[in-house]
ZADO-1210 file (C-alpha; in nm, 4 decimals, padded with zeros to 6 digits):
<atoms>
<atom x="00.3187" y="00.0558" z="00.3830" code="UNK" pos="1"/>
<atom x="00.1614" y="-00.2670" z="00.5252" code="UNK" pos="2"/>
<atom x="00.0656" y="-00.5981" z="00.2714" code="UNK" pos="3"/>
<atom x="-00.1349" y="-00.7900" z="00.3638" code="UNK" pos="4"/>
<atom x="-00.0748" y="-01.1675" z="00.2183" code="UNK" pos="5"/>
<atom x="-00.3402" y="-01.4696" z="00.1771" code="UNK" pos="6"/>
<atom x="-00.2412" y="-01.7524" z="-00.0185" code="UNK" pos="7"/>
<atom x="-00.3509" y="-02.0732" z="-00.1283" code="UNK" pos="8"/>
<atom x="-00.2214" y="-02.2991" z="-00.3636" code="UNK" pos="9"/>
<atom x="-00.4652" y="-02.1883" z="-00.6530" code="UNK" pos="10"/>
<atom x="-00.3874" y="-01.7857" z="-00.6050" code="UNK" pos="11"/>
<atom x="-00.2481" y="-01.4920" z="-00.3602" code="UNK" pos="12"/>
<atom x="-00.4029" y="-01.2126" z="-00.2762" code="UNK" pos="13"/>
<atom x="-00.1750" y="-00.8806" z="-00.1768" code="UNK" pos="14"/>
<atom x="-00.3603" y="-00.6022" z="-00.0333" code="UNK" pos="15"/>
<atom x="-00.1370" y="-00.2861" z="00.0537" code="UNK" pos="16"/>
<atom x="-00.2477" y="-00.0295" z="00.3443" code="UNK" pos="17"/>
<atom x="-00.1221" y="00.3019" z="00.4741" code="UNK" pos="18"/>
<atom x="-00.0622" y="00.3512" z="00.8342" code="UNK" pos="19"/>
<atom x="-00.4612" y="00.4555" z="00.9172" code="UNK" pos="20"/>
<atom x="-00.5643" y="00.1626" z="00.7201" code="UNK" pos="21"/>
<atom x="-00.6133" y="00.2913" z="00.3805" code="UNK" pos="22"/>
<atom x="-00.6125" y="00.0610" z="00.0592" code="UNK" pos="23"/>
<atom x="-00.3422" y="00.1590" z="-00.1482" code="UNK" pos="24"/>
<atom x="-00.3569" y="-00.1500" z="-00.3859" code="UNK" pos="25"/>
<atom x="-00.4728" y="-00.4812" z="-00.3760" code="UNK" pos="26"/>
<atom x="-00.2969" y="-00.7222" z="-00.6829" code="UNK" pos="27"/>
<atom x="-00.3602" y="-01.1020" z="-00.7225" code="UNK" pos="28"/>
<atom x="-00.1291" y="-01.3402" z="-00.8306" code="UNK" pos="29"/>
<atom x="-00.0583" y="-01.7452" z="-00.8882" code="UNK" pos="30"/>
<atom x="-00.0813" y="-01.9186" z="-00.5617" code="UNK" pos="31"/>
<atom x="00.2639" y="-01.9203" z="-00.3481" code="UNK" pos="32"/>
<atom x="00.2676" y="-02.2605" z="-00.1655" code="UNK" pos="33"/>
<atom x="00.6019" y="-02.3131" z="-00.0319" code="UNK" pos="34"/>
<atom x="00.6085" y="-02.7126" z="00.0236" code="UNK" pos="35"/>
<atom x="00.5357" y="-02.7855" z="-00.3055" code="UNK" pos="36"/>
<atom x="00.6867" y="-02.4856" z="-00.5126" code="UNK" pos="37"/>
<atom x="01.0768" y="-02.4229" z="-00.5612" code="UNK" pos="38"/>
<atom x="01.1918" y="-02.0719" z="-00.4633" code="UNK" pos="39"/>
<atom x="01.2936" y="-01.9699" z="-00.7659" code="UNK" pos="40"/>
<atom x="00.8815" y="-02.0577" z="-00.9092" code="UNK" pos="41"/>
<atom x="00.8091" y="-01.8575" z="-00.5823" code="UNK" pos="42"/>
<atom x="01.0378" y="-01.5361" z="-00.6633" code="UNK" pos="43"/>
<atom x="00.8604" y="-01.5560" z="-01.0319" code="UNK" pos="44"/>
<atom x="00.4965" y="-01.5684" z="-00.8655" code="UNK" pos="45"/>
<atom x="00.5818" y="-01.2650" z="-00.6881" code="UNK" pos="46"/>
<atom x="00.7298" y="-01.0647" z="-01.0101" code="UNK" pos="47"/>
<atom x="00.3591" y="-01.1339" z="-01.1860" code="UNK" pos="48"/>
<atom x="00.2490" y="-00.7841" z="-00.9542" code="UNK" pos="49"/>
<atom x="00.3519" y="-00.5162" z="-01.1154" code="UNK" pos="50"/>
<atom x="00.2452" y="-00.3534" z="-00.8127" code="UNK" pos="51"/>
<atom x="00.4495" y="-00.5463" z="-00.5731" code="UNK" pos="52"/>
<atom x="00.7730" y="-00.4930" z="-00.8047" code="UNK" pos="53"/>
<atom x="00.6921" y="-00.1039" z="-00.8241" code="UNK" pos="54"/>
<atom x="00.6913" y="-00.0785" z="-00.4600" code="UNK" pos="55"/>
<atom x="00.8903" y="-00.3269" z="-00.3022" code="UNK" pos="56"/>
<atom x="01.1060" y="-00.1035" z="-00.1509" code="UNK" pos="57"/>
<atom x="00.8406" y="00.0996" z="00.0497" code="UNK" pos="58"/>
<atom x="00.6564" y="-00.2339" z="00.2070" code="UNK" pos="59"/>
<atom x="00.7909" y="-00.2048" z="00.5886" code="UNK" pos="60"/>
<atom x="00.5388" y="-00.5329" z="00.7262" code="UNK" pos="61"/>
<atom x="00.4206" y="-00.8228" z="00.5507" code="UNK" pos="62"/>
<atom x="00.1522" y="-01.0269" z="00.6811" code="UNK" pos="63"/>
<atom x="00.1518" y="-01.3376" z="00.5138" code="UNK" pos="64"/>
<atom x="-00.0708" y="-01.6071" z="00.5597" code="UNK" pos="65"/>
<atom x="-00.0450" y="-01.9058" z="00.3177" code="UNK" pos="66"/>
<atom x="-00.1212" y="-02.2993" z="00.2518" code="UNK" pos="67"/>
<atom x="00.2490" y="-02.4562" z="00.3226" code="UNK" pos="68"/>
<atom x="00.3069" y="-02.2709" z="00.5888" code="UNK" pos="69"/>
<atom x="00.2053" y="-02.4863" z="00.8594" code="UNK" pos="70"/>
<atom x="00.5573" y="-02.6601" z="00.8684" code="UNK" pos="71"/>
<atom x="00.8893" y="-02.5076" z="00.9841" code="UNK" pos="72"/>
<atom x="01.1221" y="-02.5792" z="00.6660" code="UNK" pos="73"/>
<atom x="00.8823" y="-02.4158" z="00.4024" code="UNK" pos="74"/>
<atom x="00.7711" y="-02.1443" z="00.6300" code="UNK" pos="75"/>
<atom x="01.1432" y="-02.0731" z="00.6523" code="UNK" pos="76"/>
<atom x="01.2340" y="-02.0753" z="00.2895" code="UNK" pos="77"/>
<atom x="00.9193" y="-01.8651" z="00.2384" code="UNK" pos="78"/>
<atom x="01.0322" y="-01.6005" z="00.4958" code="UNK" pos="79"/>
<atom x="01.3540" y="-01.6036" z="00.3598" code="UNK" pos="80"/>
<atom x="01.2712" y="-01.5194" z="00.0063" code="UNK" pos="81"/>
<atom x="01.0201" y="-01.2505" z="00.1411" code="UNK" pos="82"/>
<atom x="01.3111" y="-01.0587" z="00.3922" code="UNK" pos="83"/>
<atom x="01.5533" y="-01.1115" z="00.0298" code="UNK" pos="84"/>
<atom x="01.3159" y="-00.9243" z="-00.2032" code="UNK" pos="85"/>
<atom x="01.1271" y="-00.6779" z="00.0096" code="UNK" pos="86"/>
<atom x="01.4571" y="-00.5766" z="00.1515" code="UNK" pos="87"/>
<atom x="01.3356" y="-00.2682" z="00.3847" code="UNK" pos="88"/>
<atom x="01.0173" y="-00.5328" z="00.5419" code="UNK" pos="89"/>
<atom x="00.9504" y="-00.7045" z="00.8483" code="UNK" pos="90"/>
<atom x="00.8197" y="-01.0369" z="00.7376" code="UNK" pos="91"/>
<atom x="00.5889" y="-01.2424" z="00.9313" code="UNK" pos="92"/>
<atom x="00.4633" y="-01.5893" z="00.8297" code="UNK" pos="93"/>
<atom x="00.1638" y="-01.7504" z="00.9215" code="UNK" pos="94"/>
<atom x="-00.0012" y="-02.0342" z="00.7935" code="UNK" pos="95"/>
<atom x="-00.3874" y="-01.9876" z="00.6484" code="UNK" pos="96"/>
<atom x="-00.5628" y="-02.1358" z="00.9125" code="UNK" pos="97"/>
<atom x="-00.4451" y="-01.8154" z="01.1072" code="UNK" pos="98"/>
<atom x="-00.6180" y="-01.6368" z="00.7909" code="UNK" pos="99"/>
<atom x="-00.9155" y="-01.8487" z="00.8396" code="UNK" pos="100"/>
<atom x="-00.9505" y="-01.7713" z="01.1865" code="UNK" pos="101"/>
<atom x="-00.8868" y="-01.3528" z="01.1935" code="UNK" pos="102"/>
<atom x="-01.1681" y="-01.3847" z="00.8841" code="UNK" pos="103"/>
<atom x="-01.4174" y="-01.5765" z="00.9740" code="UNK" pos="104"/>
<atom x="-01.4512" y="-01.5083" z="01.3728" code="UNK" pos="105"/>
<atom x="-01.1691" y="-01.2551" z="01.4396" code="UNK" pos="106"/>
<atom x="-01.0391" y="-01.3005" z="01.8255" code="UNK" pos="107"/>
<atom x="-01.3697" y="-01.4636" z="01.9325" code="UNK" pos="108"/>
<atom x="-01.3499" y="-01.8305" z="01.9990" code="UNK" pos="109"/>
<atom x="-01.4346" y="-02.0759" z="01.7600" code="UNK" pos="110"/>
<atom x="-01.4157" y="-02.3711" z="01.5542" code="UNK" pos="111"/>
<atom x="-01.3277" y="-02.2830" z="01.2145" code="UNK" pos="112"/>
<atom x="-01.2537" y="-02.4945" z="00.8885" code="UNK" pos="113"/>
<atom x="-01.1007" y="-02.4268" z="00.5448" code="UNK" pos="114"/>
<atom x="-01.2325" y="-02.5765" z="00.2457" code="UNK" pos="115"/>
<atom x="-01.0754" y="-02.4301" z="-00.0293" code="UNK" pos="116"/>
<atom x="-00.8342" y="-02.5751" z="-00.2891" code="UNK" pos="117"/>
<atom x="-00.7205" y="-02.7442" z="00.0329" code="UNK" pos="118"/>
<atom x="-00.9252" y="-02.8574" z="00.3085" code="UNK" pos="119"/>
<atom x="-00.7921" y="-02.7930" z="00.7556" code="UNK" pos="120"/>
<atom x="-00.9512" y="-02.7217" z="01.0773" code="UNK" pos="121"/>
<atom x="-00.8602" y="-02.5433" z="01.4072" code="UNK" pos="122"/>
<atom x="-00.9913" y="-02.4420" z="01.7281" code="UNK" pos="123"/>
<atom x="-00.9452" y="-02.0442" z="01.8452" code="UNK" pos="124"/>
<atom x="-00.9727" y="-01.9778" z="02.1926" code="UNK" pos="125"/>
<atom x="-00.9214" y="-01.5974" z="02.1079" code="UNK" pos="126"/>
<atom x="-00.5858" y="-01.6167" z="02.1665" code="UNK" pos="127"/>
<atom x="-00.4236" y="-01.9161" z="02.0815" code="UNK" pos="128"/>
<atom x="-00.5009" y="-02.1409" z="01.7635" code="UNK" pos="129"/>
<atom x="-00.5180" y="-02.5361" z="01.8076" code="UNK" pos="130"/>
<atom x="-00.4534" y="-02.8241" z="01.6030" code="UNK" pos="131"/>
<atom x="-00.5174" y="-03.1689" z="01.6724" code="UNK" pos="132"/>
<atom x="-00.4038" y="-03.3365" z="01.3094" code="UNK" pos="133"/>
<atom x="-00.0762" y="-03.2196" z="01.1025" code="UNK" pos="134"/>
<atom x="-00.2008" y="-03.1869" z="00.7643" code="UNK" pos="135"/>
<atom x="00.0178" y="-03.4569" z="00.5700" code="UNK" pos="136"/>
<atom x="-00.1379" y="-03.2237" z="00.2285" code="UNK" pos="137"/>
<atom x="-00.4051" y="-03.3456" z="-00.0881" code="UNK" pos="138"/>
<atom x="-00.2430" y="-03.6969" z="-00.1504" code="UNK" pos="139"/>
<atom x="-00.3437" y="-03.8073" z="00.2107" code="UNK" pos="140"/>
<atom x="-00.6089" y="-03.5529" z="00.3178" code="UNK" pos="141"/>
<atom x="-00.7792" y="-03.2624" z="00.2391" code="UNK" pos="142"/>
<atom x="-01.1551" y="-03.4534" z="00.2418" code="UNK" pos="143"/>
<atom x="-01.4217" y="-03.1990" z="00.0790" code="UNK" pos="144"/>
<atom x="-01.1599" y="-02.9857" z="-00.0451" code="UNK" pos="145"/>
<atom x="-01.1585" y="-02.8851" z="-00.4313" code="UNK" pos="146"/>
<atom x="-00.8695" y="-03.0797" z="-00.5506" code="UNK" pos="147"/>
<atom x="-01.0562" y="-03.3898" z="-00.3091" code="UNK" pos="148"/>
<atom x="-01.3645" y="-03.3381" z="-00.5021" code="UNK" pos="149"/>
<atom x="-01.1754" y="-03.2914" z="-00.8267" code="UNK" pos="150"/>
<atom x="-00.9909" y="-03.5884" z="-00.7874" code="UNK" pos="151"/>
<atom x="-01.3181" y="-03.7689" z="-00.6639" code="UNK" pos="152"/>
<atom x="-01.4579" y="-03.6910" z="-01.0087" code="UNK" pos="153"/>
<atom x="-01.1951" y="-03.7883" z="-01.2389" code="UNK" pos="154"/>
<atom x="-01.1872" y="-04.1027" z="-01.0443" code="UNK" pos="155"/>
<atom x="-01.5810" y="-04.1273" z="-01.0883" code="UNK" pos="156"/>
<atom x="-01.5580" y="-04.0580" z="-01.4910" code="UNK" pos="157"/>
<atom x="-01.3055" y="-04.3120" z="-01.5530" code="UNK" pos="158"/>
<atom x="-01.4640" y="-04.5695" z="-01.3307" code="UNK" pos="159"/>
<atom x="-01.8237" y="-04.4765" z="-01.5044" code="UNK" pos="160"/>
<atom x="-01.9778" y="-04.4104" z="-01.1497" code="UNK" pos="161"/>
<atom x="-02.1205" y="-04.0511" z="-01.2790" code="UNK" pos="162"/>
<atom x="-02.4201" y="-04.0467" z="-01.4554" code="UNK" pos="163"/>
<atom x="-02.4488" y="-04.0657" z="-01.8365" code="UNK" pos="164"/>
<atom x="-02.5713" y="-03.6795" z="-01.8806" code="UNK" pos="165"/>
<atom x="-02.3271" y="-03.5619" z="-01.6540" code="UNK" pos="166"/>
<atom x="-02.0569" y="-03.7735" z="-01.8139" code="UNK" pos="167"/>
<atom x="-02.0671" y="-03.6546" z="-02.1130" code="UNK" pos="168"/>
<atom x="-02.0602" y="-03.2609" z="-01.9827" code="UNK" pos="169"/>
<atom x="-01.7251" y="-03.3229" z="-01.7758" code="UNK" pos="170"/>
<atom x="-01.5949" y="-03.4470" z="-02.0874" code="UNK" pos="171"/>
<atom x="-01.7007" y="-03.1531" z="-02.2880" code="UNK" pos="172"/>
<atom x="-01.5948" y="-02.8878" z="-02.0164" code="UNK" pos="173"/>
<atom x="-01.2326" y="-03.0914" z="-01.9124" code="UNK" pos="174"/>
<atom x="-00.9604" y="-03.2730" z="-02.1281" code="UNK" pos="175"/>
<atom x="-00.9921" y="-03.6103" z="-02.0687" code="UNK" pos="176"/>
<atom x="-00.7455" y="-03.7244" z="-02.2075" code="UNK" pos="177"/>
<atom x="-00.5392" y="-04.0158" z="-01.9525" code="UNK" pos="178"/>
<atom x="-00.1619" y="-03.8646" z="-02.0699" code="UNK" pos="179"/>
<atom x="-00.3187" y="-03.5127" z="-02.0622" code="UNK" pos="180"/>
<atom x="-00.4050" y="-03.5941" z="-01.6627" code="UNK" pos="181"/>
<atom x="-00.1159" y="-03.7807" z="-01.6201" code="UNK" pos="182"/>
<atom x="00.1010" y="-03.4960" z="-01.7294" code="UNK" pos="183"/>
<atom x="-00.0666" y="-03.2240" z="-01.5043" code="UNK" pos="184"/>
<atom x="-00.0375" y="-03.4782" z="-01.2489" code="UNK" pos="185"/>
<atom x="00.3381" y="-03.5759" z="-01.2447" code="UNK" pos="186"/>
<atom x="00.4971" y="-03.3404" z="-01.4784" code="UNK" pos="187"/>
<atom x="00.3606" y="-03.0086" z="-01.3753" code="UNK" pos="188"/>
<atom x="00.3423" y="-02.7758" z="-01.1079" code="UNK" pos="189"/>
<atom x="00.0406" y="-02.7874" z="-00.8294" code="UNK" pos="190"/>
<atom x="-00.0983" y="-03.0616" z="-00.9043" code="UNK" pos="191"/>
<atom x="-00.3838" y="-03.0412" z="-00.6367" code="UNK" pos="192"/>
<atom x="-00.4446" y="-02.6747" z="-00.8181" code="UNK" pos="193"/>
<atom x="-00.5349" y="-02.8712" z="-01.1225" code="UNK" pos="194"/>
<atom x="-00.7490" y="-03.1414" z="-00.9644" code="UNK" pos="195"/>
<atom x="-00.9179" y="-02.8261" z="-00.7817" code="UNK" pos="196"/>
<atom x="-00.9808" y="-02.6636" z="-01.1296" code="UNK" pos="197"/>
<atom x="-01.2551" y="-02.9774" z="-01.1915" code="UNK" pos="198"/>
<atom x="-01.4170" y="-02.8717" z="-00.8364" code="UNK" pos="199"/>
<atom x="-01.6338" y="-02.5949" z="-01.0395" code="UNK" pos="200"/>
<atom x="-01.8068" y="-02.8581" z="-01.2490" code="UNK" pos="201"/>
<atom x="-01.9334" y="-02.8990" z="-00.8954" code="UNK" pos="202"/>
<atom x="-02.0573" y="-02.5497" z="-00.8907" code="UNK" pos="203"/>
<atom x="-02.2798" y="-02.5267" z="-01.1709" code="UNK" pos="204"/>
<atom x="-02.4391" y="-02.9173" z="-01.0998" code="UNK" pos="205"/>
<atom x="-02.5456" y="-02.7855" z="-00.7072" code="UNK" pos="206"/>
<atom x="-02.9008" y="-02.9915" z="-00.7855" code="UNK" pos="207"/>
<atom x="-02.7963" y="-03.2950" z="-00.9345" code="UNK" pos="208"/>
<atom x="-02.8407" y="-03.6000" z="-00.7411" code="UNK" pos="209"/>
<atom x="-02.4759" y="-03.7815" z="-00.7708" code="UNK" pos="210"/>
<atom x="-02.3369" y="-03.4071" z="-00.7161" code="UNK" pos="211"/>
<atom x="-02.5263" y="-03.3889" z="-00.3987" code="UNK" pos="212"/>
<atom x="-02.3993" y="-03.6646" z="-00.2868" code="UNK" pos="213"/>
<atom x="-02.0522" y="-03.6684" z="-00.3580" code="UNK" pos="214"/>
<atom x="-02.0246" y="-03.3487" z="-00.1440" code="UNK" pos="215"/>
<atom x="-02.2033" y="-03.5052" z="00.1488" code="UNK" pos="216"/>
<atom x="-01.9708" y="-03.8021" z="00.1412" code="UNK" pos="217"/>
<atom x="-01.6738" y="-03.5410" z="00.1680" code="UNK" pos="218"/>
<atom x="-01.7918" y="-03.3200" z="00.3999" code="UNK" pos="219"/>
<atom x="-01.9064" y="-03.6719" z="00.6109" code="UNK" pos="220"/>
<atom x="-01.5382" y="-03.7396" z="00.5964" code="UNK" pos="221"/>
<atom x="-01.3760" y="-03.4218" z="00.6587" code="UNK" pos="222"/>
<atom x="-01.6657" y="-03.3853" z="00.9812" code="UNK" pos="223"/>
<atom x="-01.5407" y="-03.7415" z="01.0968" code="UNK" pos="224"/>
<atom x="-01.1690" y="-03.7098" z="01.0586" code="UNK" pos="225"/>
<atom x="-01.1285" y="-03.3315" z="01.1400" code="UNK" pos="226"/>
<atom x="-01.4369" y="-03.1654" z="01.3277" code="UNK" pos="227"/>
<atom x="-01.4696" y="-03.4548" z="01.5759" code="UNK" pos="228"/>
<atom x="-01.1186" y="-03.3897" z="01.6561" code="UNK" pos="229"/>
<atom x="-01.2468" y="-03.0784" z="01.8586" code="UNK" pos="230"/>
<atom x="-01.5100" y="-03.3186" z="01.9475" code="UNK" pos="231"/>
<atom x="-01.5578" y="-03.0899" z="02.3466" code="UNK" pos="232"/>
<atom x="-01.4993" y="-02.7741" z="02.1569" code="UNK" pos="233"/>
<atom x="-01.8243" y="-02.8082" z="01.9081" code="UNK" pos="234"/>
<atom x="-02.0537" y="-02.8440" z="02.2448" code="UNK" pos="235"/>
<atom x="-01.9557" y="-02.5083" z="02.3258" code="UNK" pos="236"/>
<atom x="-01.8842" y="-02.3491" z="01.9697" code="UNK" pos="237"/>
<atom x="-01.9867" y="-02.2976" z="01.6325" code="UNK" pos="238"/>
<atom x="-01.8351" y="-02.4376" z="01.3501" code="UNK" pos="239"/>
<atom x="-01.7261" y="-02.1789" z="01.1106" code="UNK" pos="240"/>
<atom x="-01.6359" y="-02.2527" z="00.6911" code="UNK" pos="241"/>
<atom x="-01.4082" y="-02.0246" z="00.4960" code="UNK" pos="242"/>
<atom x="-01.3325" y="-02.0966" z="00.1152" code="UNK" pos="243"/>
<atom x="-01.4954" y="-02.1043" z="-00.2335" code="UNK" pos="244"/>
<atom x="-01.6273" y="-02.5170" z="-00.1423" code="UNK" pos="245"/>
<atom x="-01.7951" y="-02.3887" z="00.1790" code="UNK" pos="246"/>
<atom x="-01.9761" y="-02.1241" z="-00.0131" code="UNK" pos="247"/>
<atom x="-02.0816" y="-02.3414" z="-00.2526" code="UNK" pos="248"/>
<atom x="-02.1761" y="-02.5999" z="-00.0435" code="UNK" pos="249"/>
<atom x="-02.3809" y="-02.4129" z="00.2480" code="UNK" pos="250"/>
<atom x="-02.6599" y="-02.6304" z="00.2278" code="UNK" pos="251"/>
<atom x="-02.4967" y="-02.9352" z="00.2414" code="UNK" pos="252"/>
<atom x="-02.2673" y="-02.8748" z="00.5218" code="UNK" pos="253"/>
<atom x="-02.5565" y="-02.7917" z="00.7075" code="UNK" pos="254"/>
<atom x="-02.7212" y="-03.0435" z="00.6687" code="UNK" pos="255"/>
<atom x="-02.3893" y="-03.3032" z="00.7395" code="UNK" pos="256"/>
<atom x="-02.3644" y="-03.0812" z="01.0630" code="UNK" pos="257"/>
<atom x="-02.6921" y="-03.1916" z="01.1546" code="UNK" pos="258"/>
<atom x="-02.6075" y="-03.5113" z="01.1450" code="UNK" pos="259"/>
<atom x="-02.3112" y="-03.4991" z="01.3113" code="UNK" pos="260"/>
<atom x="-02.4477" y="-03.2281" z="01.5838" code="UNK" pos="261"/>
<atom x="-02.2363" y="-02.9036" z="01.5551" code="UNK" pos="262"/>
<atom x="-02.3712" y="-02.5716" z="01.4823" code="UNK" pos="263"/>
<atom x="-02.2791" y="-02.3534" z="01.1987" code="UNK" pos="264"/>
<atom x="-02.1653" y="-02.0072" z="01.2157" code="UNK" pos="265"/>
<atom x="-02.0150" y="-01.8011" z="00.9785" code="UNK" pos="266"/>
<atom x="-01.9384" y="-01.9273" z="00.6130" code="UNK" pos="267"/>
<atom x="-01.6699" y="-01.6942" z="00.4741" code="UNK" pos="268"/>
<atom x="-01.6260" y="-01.7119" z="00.0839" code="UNK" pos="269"/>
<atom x="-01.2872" y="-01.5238" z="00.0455" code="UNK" pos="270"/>
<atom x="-01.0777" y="-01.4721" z="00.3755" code="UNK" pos="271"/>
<atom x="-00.8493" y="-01.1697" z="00.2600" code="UNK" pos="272"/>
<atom x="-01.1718" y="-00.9266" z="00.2834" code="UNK" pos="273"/>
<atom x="-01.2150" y="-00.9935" z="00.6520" code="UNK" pos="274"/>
<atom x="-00.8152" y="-01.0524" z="00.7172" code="UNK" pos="275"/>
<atom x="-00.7811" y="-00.6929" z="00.5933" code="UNK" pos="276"/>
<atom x="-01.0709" y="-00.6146" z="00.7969" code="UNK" pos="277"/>
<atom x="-00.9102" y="-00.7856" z="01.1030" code="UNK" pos="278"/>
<atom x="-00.5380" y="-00.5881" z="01.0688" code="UNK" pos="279"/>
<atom x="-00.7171" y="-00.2475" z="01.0251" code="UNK" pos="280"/>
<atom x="-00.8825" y="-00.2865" z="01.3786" code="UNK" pos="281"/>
<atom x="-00.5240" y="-00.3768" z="01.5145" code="UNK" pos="282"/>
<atom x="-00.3790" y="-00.0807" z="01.3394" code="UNK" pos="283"/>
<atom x="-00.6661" y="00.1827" z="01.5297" code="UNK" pos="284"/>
<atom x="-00.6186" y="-00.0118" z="01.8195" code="UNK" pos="285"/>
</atoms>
């Protein structure tokens, strides 16, 4: 039995094939982000699957691709924990711009960006995946991301930059409360999960003004600080998007590209569909 892991800091998905390639289960549980989440919350994620638990024993490879894993240390402890409970599997550990890349453009060449609950970018050459910035994680990065826009609206309610209308609907759809933020902030687990969790007022505002926008000035950002980085690779390649925000935000990123002359390619919404896609070719292979 093969699983096949993608994680991100919001939620994991575990997808279990047979030899030829067959789905055997798929299960979903809280995200497993190593550099921000102790191994014992880590071992307790995992236990949430009643399907992993049931058949722990007859996983022999684990894929798994995951936000954290970008670094050596947490990659490590991740591994670790994964060879201790899955005792009979061979683990390997990738972090999710791998996941991005097998998803959204397989072993073509390409530019390709995440902008999920956390925001990166790479360049594939098909073989080889290239990074020009170390991701230093949502308190110094992650432009256009969910918990960056989430955060960007919080700040935006309390400062009274949103509009009036759209004021009073955050309120109504979040706690506002400044020691209810504060605790999911300092006190609690992921807190760039929670700021994400405001992204989806985004969602359902797609045609207000001030929502429009605040997700060009992200995705201005995250196209100055990250895409530019590949700045010879985008006259040769697309740009492709993988996450919930790039969904979401097709239009706009299109139209920032424009501006900032890249082409778009593929906009992937959830990675694991085409990852699974991307591991049954290598198994008939």
């Amino acid at each position: 039995m093969i699983l096949i892991t993608d994680s991100g800091s919001t939620k994991c998905d575990w997808i279990a094939l047979d030899n030829d390639g067959n789905q055997l289960f798929k299960s979903r549980t809280r995200g497993m982000n190593p550099a921000i989440l102790s191994t014992e919350e880590l071992l307790s994620r995992i236990k949430e699957s009643e399907e992993l638990v049931t058949h722990k024993s007859e996983i022999k490879i684990i894929h798994f691709y995951g936000a954290g894993c970008g670094t050596e240390k947490p990659k490590i402890v991740l591994q670790e924990l994964l060879l201790s409970y899955f005792e009979n599997a061979e683990v390997i550990v990738k972090e999710d711009t791998a996941a991005a890349v097998y998803a959204a453009v397989g072993d073509k060449p390409g530019v390709v960006c995440i902008l999920g609950t956390g925001s990166n970018c790479c360049f594939s050459d098909g073989q080889k995946i290239h990074q020009k910035v170390l991701s230093l994680g949502y308190t110094l990065m992650d432009e256009a991301s969910g918990n960056w826009y989430g955060k960007e609206l919080i700040r935006d309610y309390f400062f009274k930059n949103m509009p009036e209308d759209l004021r009073s609907q955050f309120a109504a759809d979040y706690d506002m409360d400044s020691d209810y933020i504060k605790h999911h902030l300092y006190k609690q687990p992921n807190p760039n999960a929670y700021l994400a969790s405001h992204a989806e007022f985004i969602f359902q505002h797609l045609e207000e003004s001030y929502i429009k926008k605040l997700l060009r000035r992200g995705l201005r950002k995250f196209s100055r600080n990250m895409i530019l980085q590949f700045h010879e690779e985008i006259k040769q390649h697309q740009v492709h998007f993988v996450g919930s925000i790039a969904h979401f935000a097709e239009s706009r990123i299109k139209q920032v590209a424009s501006e900032f002359d890249y082409e778009v390619g593929n906009i992937v919404r959830r990675p694991i569909e085409g990852l699974v896609e991307y591991h049954r070719m290598k198994l008939r292979s």
